[in-house]
Phi, psi and omega in degrees: 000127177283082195284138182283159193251136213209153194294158169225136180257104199263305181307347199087181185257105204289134151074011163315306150327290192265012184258328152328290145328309218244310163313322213249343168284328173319320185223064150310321225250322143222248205194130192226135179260166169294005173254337165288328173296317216262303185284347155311298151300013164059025162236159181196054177242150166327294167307308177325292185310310166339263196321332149309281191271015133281314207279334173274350171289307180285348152269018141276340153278322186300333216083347173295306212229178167190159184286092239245344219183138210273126184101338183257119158249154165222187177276135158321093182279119184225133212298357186284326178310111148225197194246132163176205226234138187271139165227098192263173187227177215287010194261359179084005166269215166164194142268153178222136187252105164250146156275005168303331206222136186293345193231146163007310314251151179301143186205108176296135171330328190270343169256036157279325190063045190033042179258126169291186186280121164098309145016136160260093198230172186250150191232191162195129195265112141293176180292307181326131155208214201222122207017079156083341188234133168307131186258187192192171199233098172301141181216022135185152187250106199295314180222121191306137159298327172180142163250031175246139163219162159301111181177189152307096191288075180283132147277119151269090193324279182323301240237002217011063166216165160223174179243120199272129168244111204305147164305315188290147161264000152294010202245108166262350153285106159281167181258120219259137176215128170293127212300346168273031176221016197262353168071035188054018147273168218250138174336119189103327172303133163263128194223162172289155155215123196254143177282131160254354193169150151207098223285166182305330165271015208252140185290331180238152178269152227245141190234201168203123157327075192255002165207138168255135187269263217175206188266160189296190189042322176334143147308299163326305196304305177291325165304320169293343199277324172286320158292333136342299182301328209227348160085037190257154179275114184279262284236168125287155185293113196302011171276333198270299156311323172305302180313291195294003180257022168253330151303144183278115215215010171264164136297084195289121178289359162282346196278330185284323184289327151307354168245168172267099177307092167239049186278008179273342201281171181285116145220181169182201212229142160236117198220185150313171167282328175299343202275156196220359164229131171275052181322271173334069175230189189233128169259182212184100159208170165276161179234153195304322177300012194070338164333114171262125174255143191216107172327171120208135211203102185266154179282140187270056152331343168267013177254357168253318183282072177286143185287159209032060160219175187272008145322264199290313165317346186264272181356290204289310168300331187267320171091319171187162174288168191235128166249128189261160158308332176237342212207150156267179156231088211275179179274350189234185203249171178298320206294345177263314190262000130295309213253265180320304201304302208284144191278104179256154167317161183034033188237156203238125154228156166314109166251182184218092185277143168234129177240094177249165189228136203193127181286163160309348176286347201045036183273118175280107158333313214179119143236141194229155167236144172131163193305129200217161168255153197234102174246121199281139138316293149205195196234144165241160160273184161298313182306317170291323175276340179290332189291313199293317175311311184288318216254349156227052151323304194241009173237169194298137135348342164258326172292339178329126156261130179288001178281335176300274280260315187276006184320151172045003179286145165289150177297318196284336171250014159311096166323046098095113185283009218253307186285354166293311152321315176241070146187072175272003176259035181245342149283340227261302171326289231270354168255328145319282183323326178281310173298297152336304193285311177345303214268333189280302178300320139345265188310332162287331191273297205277015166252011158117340181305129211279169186208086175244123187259036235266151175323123184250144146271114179256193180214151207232105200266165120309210149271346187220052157072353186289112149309097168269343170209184173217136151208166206232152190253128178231159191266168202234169169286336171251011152288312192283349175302291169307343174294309185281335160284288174026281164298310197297332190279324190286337189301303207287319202289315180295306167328305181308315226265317192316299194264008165278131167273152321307194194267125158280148109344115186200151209279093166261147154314111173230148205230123166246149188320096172010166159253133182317319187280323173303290181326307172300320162330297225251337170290337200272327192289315206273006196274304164311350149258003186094028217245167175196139180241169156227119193254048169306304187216155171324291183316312195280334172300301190294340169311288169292348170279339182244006164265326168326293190297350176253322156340314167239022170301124165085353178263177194303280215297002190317311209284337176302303176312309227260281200290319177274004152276313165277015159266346173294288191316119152356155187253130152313155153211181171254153182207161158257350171275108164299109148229017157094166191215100213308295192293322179268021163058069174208125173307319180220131187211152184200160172282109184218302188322316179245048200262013150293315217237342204225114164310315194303301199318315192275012172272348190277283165348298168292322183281343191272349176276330167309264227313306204295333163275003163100358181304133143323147184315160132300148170307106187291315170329290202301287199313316224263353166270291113026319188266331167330283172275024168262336184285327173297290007162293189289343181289307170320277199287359127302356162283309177309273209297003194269301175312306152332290166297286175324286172316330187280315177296322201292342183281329177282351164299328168283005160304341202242008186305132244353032144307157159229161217222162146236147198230186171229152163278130179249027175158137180240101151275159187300354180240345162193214208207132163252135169242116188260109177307113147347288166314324199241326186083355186269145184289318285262188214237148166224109182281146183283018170243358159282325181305077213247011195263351208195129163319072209252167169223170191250138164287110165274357173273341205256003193043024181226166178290037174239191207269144158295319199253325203252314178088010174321106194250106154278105170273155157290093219105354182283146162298140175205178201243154205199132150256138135320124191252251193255165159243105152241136165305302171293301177303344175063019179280142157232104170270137190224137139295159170229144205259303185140166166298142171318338211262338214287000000 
């Protein structure tokens, strides 16, 4: 007879207590004798068993576990259990961000208890704690954050395996994958890879290969690599693509006689130049009463996208479009957000209107909401109303020439002079309508509104996707226009529904009130320039936040300023609990506007149309889950597209390696200086173990950088001089040497 061999423990058993603990917390519900513990620990000697039923004898005297059963323990359950989100760093240790708790709490690499970055997880806060902050043991992991990742393919021929090593440096665990599982990738291939186990004794958790994206640094590759990462979709599903290319998409006249026919009013589109989905436009005439009546007129994305199909389930998952460096990625298919969907010039369409009526005071009169049909006249870019706005301020209203209109426009979004002829009261629109938002925006700054302009980086593409150039994008006066109507239909639209007795259920936008501590942060930082806030009160923080923010327009510290002001801020989400929305001073505020692009809008859509038919509250539960995953949902893809921009510079930097830049620091840590290049915006690292001129260490009070010996000072804002050390892709690192200050 062959007897089996079981471990044997001459030293004891290291670390018992808490590996006990962690076990009997893990399966709070139930109760384990020592022989059920001991073949978890995979011993079966005498001593191991001793040593097992002293420690449950002796943490049963503490009261940590009981005796549930003669011989069975289980853990002692106590109000220290709670719940939050694991934020691990790449050494494998972290954090858990609870609302339990006003501060962190720390969690040592041996007390993860194999919960990754982003886990939901259950924890138990010791008394103890660890440099200043209390510490804690996770002691189950409620829910995965993701089971997908990114990475690096090693193959180990001889051993048939290979090890994925993840792109993020929150994923601290590479993935061990068995070589019938690599999905034909070649050593060096960057690939999907999915977690399947993660066995109890195993150091890594174990996966299976499911797409190989391509080789590192490619374009293709990183681009798909980044929407990976984050579980975003490039493609539709060809079931998904089938339906909408099956939908019926003429204009029907039974449809029209249920809607309000305003394909007569004056209307149009103000869009980018680039642009190719048309949410929007505004129509515009006077009433015999003196009155200006003024559309805003969305495209009715819920009448081809009906619930429960695989349509509106695609949608509802994507949540919202992704704009990428090169690419869009949309939430709807082209034939809907190019074609059905888009308000295009000279096209009769479905729209979902909010319609006021409005004195020069920008006083509302009269509003009406519902479904209406539509005809654009035409389409502007921005830059032709902006041509229209600079160049008939001070002049007649009659006199516009279309030739002012088209400067620097491609000929194909070009205002036409044929159509300038028979619609010359389409300049006329667009200066009335600018003097209104003008006067709506005004008035919004003095009810408290925050006013952030901060600057965009585009990149000037090749045909083959290559950054050749940078510029920034800023907003205009005929941005702020399409803006402040916008504002006005989600405002108005949410109001309505916001302010019915009994209480409806309805999708709001919500912004909450800055955090005290951030504020102070940002007061200490822009104080180094010479800035100054006052937080006395609500009124006065939005006061001194927006005399900051007009304050350092064109000077070095604008983008600094500019990125620590809006981190001081609240993150927006969609809720169905209304508290208003802090930075725009608005009580009731909602998403009605994009809903090619934006999910919550066609949900918005749908309840306002229930209502308006006389509907019962919607289910809030339903809705208020829903509202959930579009705020994840919207979160991902600013992460992507944050990625994005970040990859493109770096790709375009590499063109420039040991060149030199000025730049400004936008941030100091115990390990280098970020430095942001003045010309370009791109960001990089200059690490304190390249700074060989001098010993230095960082002053966290002082936000700098300084030498031991010289007493040299990198402040946070200071100008300083840069080489390009390296641009890597794959690794997504931009390194800088540091050359020195200007001055030096």
């Amino acid at each position: 007879m062959i007897k089996r061999r079981t471990k044997k423990s001459k030293k004891g058993i290291s670390n018992l207590t808490n590996t006990i603990l962690s076990i009997l917390k893990k399966e709070r519900n139930k109760s384990f004798n020592y022989k059920q513990i001991a073949a978890i620990l995979g011993v079966n000697d005498a001593s191991s068993r001793n040593q097992i039923i002293k420690t449950l004898a002796k943490l049963t005297s503490k009261g940590d576990i009981e005796q549930v059963d003669r011989g069975k323990f289980r853990a002692v359950v106590t109000a220290e259990y709670h719940v939050g989100k694991f934020d691990a760093s790449s050494r494998g240790n972290g954090y858990v961000i609870s609302d339990d708790f006003e501060q962190d709490i720390f969690i040592a690499s041996n007390n993860t208890n194999k919960a990754l970055h982003g886990d939901e997880v259950e924890f138990y806060a010791y008394k103890r704690k660890h440099r200043g902050k209390q510490e804690g043991e996770i002691t189950n992991i409620l829910k995965r954050a993701k089971s997908e990742y990114v990475g690096t393919i090693q193959i180990q021929d001889k051993k048939n395996f290979a090890f994925v090593v993840p792109d993020s440096n929150k994923m601290y665990k590479d993935i061990f994958v068995p070589i019938n599982k690599i999905n034909k990738a070649q050593d060096g291939d960057k690939v999907l890879v999915e977690l399947s186990d993660w066995p109890e004794k195993a150091d890594s958790p174990y996966g299976k290969v499911l797409k190989v994206l391509g080789k590192p640094g490619e374009h293709s590759t990183e681009i798909h690599a980044i929407l990976a990462e984050y579980g975003l979709p490039a493609e539709f599903p060809h079931e998904v693509e089938e339906y909408a290319n099956n939908i019926d998409i003429t204009i029907k006249e039974d449809e029209i006689n249920k809607r309000r026919d305003m394909r007569k009013d004056l209307t149009f589109t103000i869009d980018p130049k680039d642009a190719k989905d048309f949410d929007d436009a505004l129509s515009f005439k006077v009433l015999e009463n003196g009155l200006f009546e003024i559309g805003i007129h969305i495209a009715d994305v819920s009448h081809y996208v009906q619930p429960d199909t695989v349509l509106d389930d695609e949608a509802y998952e994507r949540a919202t479009s992704i704009y990428l460096v090169d690419r869009v990625v949309p939430m709807l298919p082209e034939r809907l957000s190019n074609g059905a969907c888009s308000l295009r010039p000279h096209e009769e369409k479905y729209t979902f209107s909010a319609v006021f009526q409005m004195n020069n005071k920008c006083e509302i009169k009269d509003q009406w909401f519902g479904r209406t049909v539509t005809y654009s006249d035409a389409r502007f870019a921005y830059e032709e109303a902006q041509a229209i706005i600079e160049n008939n301020t001070k002049v007649s209203l009659s006199s516009i020439q279309a030739s002012q209109l088209n400067t620097q426009i491609p000929s194909e979004v070009s205002l036409t002079r044929e159509t300038y002829k028979t619609k010359p009261e389409i300049a006329e629109a667009v200066l009335v309508l600018d003097r209104l938002a003008k006067k709506m925006r005004s008035q919004r700054m003095r009810d408290g509104a925050i006013s952030f302009d901060k600057v965009e980086v585009k990149f000037n593409l090749d045909q083959d996707a290559n950054p050749i150039g940078v510029f920034f994008k800023t907003t205009k006066d005929a941005n702020k226009l399409i803006e402040e109507f916008m504002l006005l239909a989600n405002r108005k639209v949410s109001e309505f529904i916001g302010k019915q007795k009994p209480k409806k259920t309805f999708v709001y936008r919500v912004h909450d009130e800055p955090d005290e501590a951030k504020l102070a942060q940002l007061q200490t930082v822009v104080g180094r320039f010479g800035h100054k806030l006052n937080l006395k009160d609500r009124n006065s923080v939005a006061s001194s936040l927006n005399n900051l923010l007009k304050d350092v327009v064109g000077k070095k510290e604008q983008n600094l300023v500019d990125t620590l002001t809006i981190r001081t801020m609240s993150k927006a989400e969609y809720t169905t609990n209304n508290i208003g929305h802090y930075g725009l001073s608005f009580d009731y505020y909602s998403h009605f506007t994009s809903p090619i692009r934006r999910y919550p809008d066609v949900m918005a859509h749908r309840l306002l149309q229930h209502y308006l038919d006389g509907g019962k509250s919607a289910n809030e539960e339903i809705y208020e889950e829903k509202c959930r995953h579009s705020s994840d949902m919207e979160n991902l893809s600013t992460k992507a597209e944050r990625d994005s921009i970040k990859y493109m510079q770096i790709r375009f930097m590499q063109d420039h390696e040991n060149e030199e830049f000025l730049g400004v620091i936008s941030g100091v840590t115990d390990w280098g200086i970020y430095v942001e290049i003045i010309s370009n915006k791109c960001e990089g690292m200059v690490s304190v173990r390249d700074m060989r001129d001098d010993h230095y260490y960082f002053d966290q009070d002082q936000y700098a950088m300084v030498g031991k010996k010289t007493d040299k000072t990198y402040q946070l804002g200071d100008e300083v001089i840069v080489k390009v050390k390296s641009a890597d892709l794959v690794k997504k690192h931009l390194d800088f040497f540091m050359v020195g200050k200007p001055e030096d």
